[in-house]
N, C-alpha and C positions, 0 to 999 in steps of 0.2 A: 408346466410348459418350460422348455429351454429358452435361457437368455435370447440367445438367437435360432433364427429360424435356419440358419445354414451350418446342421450338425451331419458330421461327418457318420455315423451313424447311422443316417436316415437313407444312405446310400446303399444299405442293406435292402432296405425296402423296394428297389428296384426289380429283384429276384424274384420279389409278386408277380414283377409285369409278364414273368413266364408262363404262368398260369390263370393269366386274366380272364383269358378268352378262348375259342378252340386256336386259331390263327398265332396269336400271341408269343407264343417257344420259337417255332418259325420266325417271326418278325424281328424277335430280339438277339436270336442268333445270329441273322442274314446283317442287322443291324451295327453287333460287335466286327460281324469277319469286314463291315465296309469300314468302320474306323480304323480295326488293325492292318488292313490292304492301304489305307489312306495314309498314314503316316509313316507305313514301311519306305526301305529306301528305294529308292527310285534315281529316276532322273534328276532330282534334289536328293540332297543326301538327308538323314532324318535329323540332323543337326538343325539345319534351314527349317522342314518342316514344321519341328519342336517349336522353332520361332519365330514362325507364320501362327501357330498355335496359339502362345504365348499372347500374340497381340490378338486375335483375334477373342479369345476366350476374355480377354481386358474389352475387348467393342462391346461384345455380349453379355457382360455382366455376370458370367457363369464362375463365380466362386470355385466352385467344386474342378471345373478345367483349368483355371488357374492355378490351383494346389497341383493338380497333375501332372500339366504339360510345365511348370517350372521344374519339375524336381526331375522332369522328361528330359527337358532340355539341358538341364544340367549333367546328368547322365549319358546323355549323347554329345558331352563336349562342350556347351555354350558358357560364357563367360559372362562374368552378372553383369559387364560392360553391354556384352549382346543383348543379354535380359533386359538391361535399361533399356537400350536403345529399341527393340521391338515393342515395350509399353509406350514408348516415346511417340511410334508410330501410331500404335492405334489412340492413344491421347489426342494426337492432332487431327488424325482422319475422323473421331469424333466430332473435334468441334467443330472441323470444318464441314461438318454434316449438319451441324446446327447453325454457322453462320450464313453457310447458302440457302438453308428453309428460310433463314429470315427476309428472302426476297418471300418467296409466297405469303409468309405473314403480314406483310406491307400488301402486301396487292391485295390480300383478304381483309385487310383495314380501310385500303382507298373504296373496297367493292359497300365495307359496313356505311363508312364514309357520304360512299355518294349515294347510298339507298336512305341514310336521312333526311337528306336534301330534299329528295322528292317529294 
């Protein structure tokens, strides 16, 4: 087994998913043409895009899009200042995703709370 489980490698293995199933070739085609239509340029230029990317592939914990859309982004122009600055965003939309759950965790502590009591 490799030290880690996120080998660039294993990304080969995906070419399975063509022939998983009858539907499958279909899915994974229709799949690629929606990311490649998705980050093409638009109304955003793919600069922005790249660095919508950037942070959100950082929310998601997707390694593998991390490695991608950097060297994307880089490529379409971004500067590691932008780079930073888009991990930056999704670092704090993170925790601020964790520190507003912590209102429900309180209320689901007062609910453990007051079902002692009774």
């Amino acid at each position: 087994m490799a030290d880690s489980f996120y080998q660039k490698s294993s990304l080969k293995q995906l070419r399975r998913l063509k022939g998983g199933s009858p539907n499958a070739g279909e899915t994974v085609s229709s799949m690629n043409a929606f990311f490649k239509n998705a980050i093409s340029e638009g109304v955003l230029p793919v600069k922005t895009k790249e660095l919508i990317a950037v942070a959100v592939a950082h929310a998601t914990h997707c390694v593998y899009c991390i490695d991608h859309h950097i060297k994307s982004a880089v490529k379409a122009g971004a500067t590691e200042a932008e780079i930073n600055e888009a991990i930056l965003v999704a670092i704090a939309l993170n925790a601020g995703a964790s520190y507003t759950h912590a209102g429900i965790a309180l209320d689901s502590l007062d609910e453990a709370v007051a079902e002692t009591k009774k």
